[in-house]
C-alpha positions as CSV (number, residue, x, y, z in Angstrom):
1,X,64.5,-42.2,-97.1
2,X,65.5,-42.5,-93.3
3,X,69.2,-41.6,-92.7
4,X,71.7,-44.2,-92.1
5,X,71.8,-43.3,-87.5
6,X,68.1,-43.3,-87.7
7,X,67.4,-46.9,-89.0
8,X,70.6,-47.8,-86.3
9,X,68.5,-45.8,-83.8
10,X,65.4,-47.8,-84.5
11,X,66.4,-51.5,-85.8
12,X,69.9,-51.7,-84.2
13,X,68.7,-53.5,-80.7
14,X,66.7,-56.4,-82.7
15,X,69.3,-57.5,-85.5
16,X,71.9,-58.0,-82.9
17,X,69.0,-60.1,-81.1
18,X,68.7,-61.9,-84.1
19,X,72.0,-62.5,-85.4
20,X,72.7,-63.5,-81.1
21,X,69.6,-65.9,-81.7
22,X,71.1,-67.2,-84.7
23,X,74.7,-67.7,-83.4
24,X,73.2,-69.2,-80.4
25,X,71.5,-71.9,-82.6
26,X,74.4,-72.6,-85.0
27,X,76.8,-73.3,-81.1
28,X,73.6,-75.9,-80.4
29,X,73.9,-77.5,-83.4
30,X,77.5,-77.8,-83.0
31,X,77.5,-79.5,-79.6
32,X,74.2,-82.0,-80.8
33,X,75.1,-85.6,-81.6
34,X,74.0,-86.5,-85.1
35,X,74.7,-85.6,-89.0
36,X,74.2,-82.4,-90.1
37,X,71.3,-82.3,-92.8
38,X,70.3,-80.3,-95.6
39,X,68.6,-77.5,-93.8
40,X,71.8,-76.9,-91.5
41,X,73.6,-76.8,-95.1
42,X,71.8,-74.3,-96.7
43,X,71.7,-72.2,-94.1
44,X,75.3,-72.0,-93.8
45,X,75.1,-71.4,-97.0
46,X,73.5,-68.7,-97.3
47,X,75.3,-66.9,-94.4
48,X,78.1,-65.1,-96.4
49,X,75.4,-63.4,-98.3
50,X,75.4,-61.3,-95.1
51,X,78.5,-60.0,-95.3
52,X,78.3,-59.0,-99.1
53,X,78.0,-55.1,-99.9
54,X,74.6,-55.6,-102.0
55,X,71.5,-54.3,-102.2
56,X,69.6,-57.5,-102.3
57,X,70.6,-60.0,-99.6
58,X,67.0,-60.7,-98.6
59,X,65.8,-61.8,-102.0
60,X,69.4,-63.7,-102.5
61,X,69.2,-65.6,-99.2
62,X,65.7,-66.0,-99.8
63,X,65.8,-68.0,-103.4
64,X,68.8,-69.6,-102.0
65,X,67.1,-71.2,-99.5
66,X,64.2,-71.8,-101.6
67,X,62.7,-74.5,-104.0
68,X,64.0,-73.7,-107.8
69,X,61.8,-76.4,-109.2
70,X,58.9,-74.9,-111.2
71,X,56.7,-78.3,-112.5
72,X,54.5,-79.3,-109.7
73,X,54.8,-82.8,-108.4
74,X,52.3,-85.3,-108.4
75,X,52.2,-86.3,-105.1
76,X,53.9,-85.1,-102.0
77,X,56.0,-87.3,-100.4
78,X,55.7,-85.8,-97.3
79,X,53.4,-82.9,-95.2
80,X,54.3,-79.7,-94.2
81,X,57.4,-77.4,-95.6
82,X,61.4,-77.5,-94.6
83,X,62.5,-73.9,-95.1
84,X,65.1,-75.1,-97.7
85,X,64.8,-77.5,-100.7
86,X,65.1,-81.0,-99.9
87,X,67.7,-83.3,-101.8
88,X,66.0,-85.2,-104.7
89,X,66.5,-88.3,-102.9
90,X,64.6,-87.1,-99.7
């Protein structure tokens, strides 16, 4: 198992890319016109995870943002996957 400076040594450079990236996109959303909708929602959400001290944020923020419904549905309303569960209504 790597050593706490190594993985900081090696993966350091692209999470702050990524959490810049994502902090970047949250600041557009902020100044667009427009409702927020329900993928906005579940990502912020899903963003304290982060900061817990666990062991399994990927697999928490993952089933958080994903669909909990195991019966398939007849017929899709729609094409093409959101990245978080749609309201019923949608």
């Amino acid at each position: 198992m790597p050593q706490k400076k190594q993985l900081l040594d090696l993966q350091f450079i692209d999470a702050r890319h990524k959490l810049l990236d994502l902090a970047a996109f949250l600041d557009r959303m902020d100044r667009a016109a427009g409702d927020d909708d329900f993928r906005l929602a579940a990502l912020r959400s899903a963003l304290p995870v982060l900061l817990e001290s666990r062991g399994d944020r990927a697999r928490a923020i993952l089933e958080a943002m994903s669909d909990p419904s195991t019966e398939p549905i007849p017929q899709a309303k729609r094409q093409g996957a959101y990245g978080a569960p749609p309201p019923a209504d949608f």
